[in-house]
N, C-alpha and C positions, 0 to 999 in steps of 0.2 A: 548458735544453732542455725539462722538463719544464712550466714555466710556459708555454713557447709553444704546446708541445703542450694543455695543459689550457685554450687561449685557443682553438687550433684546435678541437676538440671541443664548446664552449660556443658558439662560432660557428656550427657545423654544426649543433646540435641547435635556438637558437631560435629557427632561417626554418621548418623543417618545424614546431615546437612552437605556433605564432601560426597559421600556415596548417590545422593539423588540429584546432586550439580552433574557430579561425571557424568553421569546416567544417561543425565537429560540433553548434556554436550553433545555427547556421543551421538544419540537418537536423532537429533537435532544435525548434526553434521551428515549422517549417513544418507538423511532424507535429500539431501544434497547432491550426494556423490551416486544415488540410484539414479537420477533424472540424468548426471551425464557420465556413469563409469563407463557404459559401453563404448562412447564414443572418444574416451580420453586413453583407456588401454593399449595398448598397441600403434601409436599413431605419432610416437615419436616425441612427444613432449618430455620434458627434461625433468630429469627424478629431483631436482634443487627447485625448478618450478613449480611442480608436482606437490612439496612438502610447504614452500609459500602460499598456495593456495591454499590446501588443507588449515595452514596455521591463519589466514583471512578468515575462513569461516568462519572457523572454531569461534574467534573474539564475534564475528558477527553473528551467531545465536546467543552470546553471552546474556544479555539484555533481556531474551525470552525465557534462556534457562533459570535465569534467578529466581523469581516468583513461581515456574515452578517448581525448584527446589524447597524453597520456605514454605510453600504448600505440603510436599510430600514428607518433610522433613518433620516439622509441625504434625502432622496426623501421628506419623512411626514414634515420633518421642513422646506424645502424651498417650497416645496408644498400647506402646512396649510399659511405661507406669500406671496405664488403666490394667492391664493386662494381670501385674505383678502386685494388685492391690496398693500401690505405694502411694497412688492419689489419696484413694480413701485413707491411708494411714495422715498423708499432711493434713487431710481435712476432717479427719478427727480430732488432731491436732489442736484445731482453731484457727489453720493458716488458710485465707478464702484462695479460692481458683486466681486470683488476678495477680494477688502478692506472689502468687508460685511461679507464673508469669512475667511477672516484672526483669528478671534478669534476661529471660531469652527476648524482652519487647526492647529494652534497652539494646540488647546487641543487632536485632532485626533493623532497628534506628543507625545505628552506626553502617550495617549495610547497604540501607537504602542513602547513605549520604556516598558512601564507597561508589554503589551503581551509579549515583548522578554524575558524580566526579566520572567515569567509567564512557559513560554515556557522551560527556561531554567533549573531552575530550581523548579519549582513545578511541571508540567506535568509529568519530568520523574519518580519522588519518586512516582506519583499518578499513572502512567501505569505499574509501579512495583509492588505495592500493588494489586493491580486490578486483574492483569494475576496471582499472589500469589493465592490473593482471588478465583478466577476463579478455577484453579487448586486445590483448597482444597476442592472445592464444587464438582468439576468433581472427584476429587480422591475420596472422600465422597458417592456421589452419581452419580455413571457413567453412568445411564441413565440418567445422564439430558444433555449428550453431544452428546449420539448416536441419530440422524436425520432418518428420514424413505428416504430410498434411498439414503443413501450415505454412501458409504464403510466406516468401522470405524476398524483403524488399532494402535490404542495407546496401546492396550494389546497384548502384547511380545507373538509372535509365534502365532497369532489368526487375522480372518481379520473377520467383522459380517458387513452384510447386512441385512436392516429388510424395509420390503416391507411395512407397516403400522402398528403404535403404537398406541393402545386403548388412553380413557382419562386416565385410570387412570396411563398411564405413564409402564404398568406391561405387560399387556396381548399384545402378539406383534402377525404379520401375518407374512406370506411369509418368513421366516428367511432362511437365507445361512452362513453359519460359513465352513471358509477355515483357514484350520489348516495348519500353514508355516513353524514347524518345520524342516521338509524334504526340500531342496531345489529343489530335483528331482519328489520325487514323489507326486503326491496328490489326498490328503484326506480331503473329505470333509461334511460335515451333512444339508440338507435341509430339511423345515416341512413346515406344512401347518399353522401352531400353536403353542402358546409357552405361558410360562411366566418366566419373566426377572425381577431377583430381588438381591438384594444385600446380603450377608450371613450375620447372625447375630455378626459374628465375625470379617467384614467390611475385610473381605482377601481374598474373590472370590466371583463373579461375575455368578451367577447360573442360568440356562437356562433349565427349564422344557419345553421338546417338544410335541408333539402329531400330529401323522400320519405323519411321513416323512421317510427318507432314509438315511442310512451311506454312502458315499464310502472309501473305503478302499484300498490302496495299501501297500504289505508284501514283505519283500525280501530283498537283498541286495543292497545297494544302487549304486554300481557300475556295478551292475549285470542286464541283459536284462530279466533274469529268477524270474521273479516276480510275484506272483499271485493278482489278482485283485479280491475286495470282496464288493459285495454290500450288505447290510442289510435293509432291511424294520421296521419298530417301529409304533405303536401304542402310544406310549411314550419311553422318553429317557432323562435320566440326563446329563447334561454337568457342571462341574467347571470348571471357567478360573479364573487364577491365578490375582489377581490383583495389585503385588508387583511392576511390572514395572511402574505402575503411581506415587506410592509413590516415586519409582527412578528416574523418568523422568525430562529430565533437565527443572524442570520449578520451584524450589526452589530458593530462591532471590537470595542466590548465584551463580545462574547458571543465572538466568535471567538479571544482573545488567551488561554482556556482549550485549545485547541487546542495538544497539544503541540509541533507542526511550527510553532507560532509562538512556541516558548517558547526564551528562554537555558538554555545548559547549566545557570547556577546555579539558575534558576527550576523546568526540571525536578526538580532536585534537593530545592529547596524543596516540590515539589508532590507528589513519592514520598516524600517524610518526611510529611509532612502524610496521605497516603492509610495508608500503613502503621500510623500513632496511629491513624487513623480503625477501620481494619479492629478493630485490640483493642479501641477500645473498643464494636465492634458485637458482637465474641465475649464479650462479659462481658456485654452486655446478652440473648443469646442466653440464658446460665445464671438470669438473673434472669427473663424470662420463663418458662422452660421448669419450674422450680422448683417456683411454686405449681401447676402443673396434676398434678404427682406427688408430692404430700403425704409418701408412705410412702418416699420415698429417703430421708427422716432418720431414718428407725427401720432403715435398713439393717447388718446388724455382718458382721464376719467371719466368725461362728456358720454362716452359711447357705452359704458357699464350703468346710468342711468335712465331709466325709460324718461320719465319725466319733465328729462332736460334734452330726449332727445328729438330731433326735428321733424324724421317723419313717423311718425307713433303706430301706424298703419303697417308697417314694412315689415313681414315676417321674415328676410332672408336677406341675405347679404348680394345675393346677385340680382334680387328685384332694384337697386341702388342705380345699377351701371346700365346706360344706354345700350340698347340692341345695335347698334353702330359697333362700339367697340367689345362689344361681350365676348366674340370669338379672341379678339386679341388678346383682352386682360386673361382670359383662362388660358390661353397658349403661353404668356407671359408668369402665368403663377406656375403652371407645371414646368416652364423651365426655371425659376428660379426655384421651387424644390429640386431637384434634377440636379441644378450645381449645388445643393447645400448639402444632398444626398452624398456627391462626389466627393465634397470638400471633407466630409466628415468620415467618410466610411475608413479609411485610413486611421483618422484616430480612432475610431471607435475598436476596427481591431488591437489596435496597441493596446488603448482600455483594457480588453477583455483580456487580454496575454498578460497584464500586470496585474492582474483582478485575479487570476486563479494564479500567479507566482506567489499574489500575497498571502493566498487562501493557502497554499502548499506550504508556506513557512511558519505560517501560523501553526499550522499538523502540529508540524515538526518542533515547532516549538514549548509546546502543549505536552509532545510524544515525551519528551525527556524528565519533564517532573514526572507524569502518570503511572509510568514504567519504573520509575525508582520509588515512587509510593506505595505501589502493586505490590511490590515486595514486602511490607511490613497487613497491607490488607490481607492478603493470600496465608502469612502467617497466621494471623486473628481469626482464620477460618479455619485453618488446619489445627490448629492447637485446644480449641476446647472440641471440634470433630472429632481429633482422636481419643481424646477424654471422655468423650460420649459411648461412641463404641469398643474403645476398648479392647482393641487388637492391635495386634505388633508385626514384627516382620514386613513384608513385603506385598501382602496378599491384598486384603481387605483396604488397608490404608490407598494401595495402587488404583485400585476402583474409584475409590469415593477422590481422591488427588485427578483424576481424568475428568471427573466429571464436572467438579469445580471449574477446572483450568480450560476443561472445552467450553463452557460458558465464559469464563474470562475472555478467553481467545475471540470468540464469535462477538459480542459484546463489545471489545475492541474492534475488531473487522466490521461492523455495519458501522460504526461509529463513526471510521475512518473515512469512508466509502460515504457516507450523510452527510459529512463535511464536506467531502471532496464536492458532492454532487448539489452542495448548497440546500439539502435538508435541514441541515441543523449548525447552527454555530460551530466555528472550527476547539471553541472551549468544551460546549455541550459534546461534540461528537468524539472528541478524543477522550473527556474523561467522564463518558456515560459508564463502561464498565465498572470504574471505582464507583458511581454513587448510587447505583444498581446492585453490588454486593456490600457496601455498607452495611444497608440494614438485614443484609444475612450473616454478616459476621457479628452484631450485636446480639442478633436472636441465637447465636447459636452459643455464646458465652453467657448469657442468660441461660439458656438451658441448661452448659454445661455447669455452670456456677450454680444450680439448685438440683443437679443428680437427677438430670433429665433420663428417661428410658426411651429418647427417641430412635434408636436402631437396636433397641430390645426386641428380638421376636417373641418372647416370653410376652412380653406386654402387650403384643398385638395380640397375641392367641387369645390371651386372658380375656379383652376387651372382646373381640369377637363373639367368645364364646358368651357374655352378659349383654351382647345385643342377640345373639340366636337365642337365649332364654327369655329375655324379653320381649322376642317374639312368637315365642312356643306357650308364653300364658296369655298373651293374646288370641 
């Protein structure tokens, strides 16, 4: 009896389980392809490049679609047998809500070991390819990465603003181009009108204006004696170099440093190696900082005791030193901070560069169990939800699965974002969403396992109506 029942249940759950994965692929892909169809249409990219991208995505929502699959999947199969009475018939039965359970927990286990595997190693070879891919289209064709109002600074020594982009991707308005050579002075060109196209020999970046302004500054650059030169234009050419995208660290081998393309053991490798690193940039810390304070080796305990020390009167360290030399000794202490300042600040940024690299693989390392355990949580919530309420199809279950998974999702995202920003431990921040629905997946299998009526409107009416009476004999 139980094997047929545990074959029924397996049945039920993976026509909804394929049907809300695609779904959610889909959804999940398209949200994708709104942000750049317009500019990818028409624009000459290769229908084989075209269908490699598309197939990058795809794997790279896989990760998010699963858990919400197992969520919606979960509501529609206990839902469609709340619906059809068939629950109530097993648990008249005698069989409790959790034995009924057992076979689809058991398979939810086996996927969430699938998603690790998934996660581990095919995700990162697929968001390696991708950013690859990405990068060969943007080096290709670099209008399809520049946005209307948003500064775009990946070409070396150039920063371009463009206030609105025609359809055909060419004819631009409002443009602003600040030229960053100079770190002092600036030069800049705005117009009312432009066209933006790529040179036939794919090595700059050309920018036909109409009606706008140069500004110019001439002169030396250490110099306050500079002339400043404005120019008016009816039209005007500009070439920008477009060598630096070709250069730009986003070639796989630069990219395969990127922890989201790395194996679990490779992170692992990479945060042992960061951690040796940091010690030994805090021991070189002491060896720098050292000679600029000569007098910490004649330091003793003598001076941490009043007691034993000699002038007991003395409230200050500068009442010690002769009016003779006082200006020297404090000319001599601020320059020996000054070089300890110098010597260190060097390391110090390296510090912080290896301090948030580690903090970044930590995520990620975090992100790959959490996300494949989300998947059997996400079910533990959908499964006795749909057995609560008691609906099937696609309606009701699709509500109550958003609403879940938009907590999930945000819950994730601040988590990530707390880590990043050193709010919260990179453990705490990644897997606060799992221990935040926990005990909403507990409470609702409790409920469901005692024939809860908590999305009964019948039960709210009822109650309602015996607090308005209990207030009408008052």
């Amino acid at each position: 009896m139980f094997k047929k029942l545990d074959i029924l249940v397996i049945k039920a759950f993976i026509g909804p389980f394929f049907a809300t994965f695609s779904i959610a692929v889909f959804v999940f892909t398209l949200q994708f392809f709104w942000l750049y169809l317009d500019d990818m249409v028409g624009k000459g990219i290769n229908t084989i490049v075209l269908l490699k991208l598309i197939g990058f995505v795809v794997v790279h929502w896989v990760p998010l679609a699963l858990p919400l699959a197992m969520l919606l999947s979960g509501i529609m199969t206990f839902g469609n047998l709340g619906e059809t009475f068939e629950i109530v018939a097993i648990k008249s039965a005698g069989i409790s809500l959790l034995r009924f359970m057992r076979p689809l927990i058991i398979l939810t286990g086996f996927i969430c070991i699938i998603a690790f595997v998934f996660l581990n190693n095919i995700i990162p070879v697929a968001e390696l390819k991708l950013e690859s891919l990405k990068h060969d289209i943007i080096t290709k064709q670099p209008t399809f990465d520049i946005k209307e109002g948003v500064f775009y600074n990946k070409l070396h020594g150039f920063v371009i603003k463009i206030g609105k982009k025609e359809k055909d991707d060419s004819t631009i308005r409002n443009v602003v181009i600040f030229e960053g050579n100079n770190l002092i002075q600036d030069n800049f060109i705005t117009a009312e009108s432009g066209v933006m196209r790529v040179t036939a020999d794919k090595k700059f970046l050309e920018f036909v204006l109409y009606n706008g302004t140069r500004y110019q500054e001439k002169g030396q650059r250490s110099s306050l004696q500079t002339d400043y030169i404005r120019m008016g234009f009816k039209q005007y050419s500009k070439l920008l170099d477009m060598s630096s995208l070709a250069g730009e660290n986003s070639s796989e081998k630069m990219l395969e440093k990127n922890p989201k393309m790395l194996s679990i053991r490779q992170i692992d490798y990479t945060i042992d190696s960061i951690k040796k690193s940091n010690l030994k940039i805090e021991k070189r810390f002491n060896e720098f900082i050292k000679p600029s304070f000569a007098f910490a080796k004649y330091a003793d305990s003598g001076w941490l005791k009043k007691d034993t020390f000699k002038f007991k009167n003395v409230t200050s360290f500068s009442k010690l030193i002769p009016d003779s030399i006082k200006v020297n000794v404090c000319q001599n202490s601020v320059a020996a901070v000054n070089i300890a300042i110098g010597n260190t600040s060097t390391l110090l940024t390296e510090y912080k560069i290896k301090t948030e690299s580690l903090r970044v693989h930590e995520i990620e390392w975090h992100k790959r169990f959490s996300y494949s355990l989300a998947c059997l949580l996400l079910f533990l919530i959908g499964a006795p939800l749909g057995s609560i309420i008691r609906k099937g199809g696609l309606g009701t279950p699709l509500v109550f699965g958003i609403i879940f998974f938009a907590i999930f999702y945000l819950l994730n995202t601040f988590g990530e974002k707390f880590s990043k920003e050193y709010v919260m431990s990179s453990f705490g921040g990644i897997w606060l969403s799992i221990f935040s629905l926990t005990p909403v997946a507990a409470f609702l299998i409790y409920k469901a396992s005692k024939d809860s009526q908590l999305f009964n409107n019948e039960f709210y009416f009822r109650l309602f109506r015996k607090i308005k009476a209990g207030f009408a004999k008052k």
